[in-house]
N, C-alpha and C positions, 0 to 999 in steps of 0.2 A: 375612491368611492367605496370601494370593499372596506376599506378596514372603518370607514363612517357606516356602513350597515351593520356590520360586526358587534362597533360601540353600541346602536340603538339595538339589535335583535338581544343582547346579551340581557338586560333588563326587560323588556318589552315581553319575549317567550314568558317569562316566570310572572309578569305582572298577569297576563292575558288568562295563563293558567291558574294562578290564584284566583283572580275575580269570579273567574263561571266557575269555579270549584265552591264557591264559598255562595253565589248566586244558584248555582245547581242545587245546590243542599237546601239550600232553604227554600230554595219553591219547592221541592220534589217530595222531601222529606220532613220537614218544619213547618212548612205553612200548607202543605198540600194544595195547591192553587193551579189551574189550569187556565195557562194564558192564551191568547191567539196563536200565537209567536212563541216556538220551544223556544229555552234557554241556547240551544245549540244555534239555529237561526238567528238568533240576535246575535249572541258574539262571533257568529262568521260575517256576521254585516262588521262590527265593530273592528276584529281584527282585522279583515282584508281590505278595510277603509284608512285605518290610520295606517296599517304597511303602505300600501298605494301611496298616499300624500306624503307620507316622509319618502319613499323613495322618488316623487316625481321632488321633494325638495330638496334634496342631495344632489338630482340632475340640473337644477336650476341653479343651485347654490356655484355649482361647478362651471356650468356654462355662463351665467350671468349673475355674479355674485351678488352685485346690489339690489337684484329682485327677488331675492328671497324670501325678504318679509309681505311683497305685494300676493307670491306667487302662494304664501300660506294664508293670507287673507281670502284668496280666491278659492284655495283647494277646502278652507272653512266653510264659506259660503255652500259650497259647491255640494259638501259633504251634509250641511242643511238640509240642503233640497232631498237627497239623496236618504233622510232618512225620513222625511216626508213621504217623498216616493214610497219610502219601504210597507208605512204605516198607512198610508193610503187606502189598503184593500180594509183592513181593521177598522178604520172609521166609516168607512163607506158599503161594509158591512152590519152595523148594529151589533158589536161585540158586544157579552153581558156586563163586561167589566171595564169600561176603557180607560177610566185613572189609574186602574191598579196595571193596566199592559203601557198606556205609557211612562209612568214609575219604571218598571221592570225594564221597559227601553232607556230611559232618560235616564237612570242614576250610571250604567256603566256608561252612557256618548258622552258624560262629561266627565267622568274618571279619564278615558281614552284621549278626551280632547285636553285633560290638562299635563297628561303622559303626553301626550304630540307636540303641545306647545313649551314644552320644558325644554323638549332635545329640537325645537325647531329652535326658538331662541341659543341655545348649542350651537347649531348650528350657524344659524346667523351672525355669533360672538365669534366666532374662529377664526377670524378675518381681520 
């Protein structure tokens, strides 16, 4: 299980810090835009959602090999909801802008989700 966390943080840390480094800049200093939601708040949602679900799918892959693929369809779903939840207050608020805050949420959940589903299929093929 270490050395499959290893493989995925090794990629994953630099990916995570590129993206809100390059998302930081340009909301902050190129487009000067004030969203609901700092940039920092969003990819602490991002990051500590896709760690989570890869690490519960390394536990799963380990414990019950053949449900891997169910148990990342589930942590998908799950992770849906979860940023519904997040954005919830935002809509249910009257934010001034709320295409451009969910853009600013929505382009890194599927960057993240297709960094997830690369090493989850990885993982899945190991077998």
């Amino acid at each position: 299980m270490k050395i499959t966390l290893i493989q995925f943080l090794k990629p994953f840390i630099p990916f995570s810090i590129l993206l809100f480094t390059i998302q930081f800049i340009l909301v902050n200093y190129v487009f000067e835009i004030t969203f609901y939601y700092s940039v920092v708040a969003v990819y602490a949602f991002h990051i500590s959602a896709t760690f989570l679900i890869y690490l519960f799918l390394v536990y799963v892959n380990k414990s019950f090999g053949d449900k891997t693929g169910f148990a990342f369809m589930a942590c998908s779903l799950l992770k849906m909801l979860a940023a519904v939840l997040f954005l919830l207050p935002m809509m249910l608020n009257d934010a001034p802008n709320p295409f451009q805050d969910m853009i600013a949420f929505f382009i890194p959940y599927f960057l993240f989700l297709i960094f997830e589903t690369v090493y989850a299929v990885k993982l899945i093929n190991t077998k």
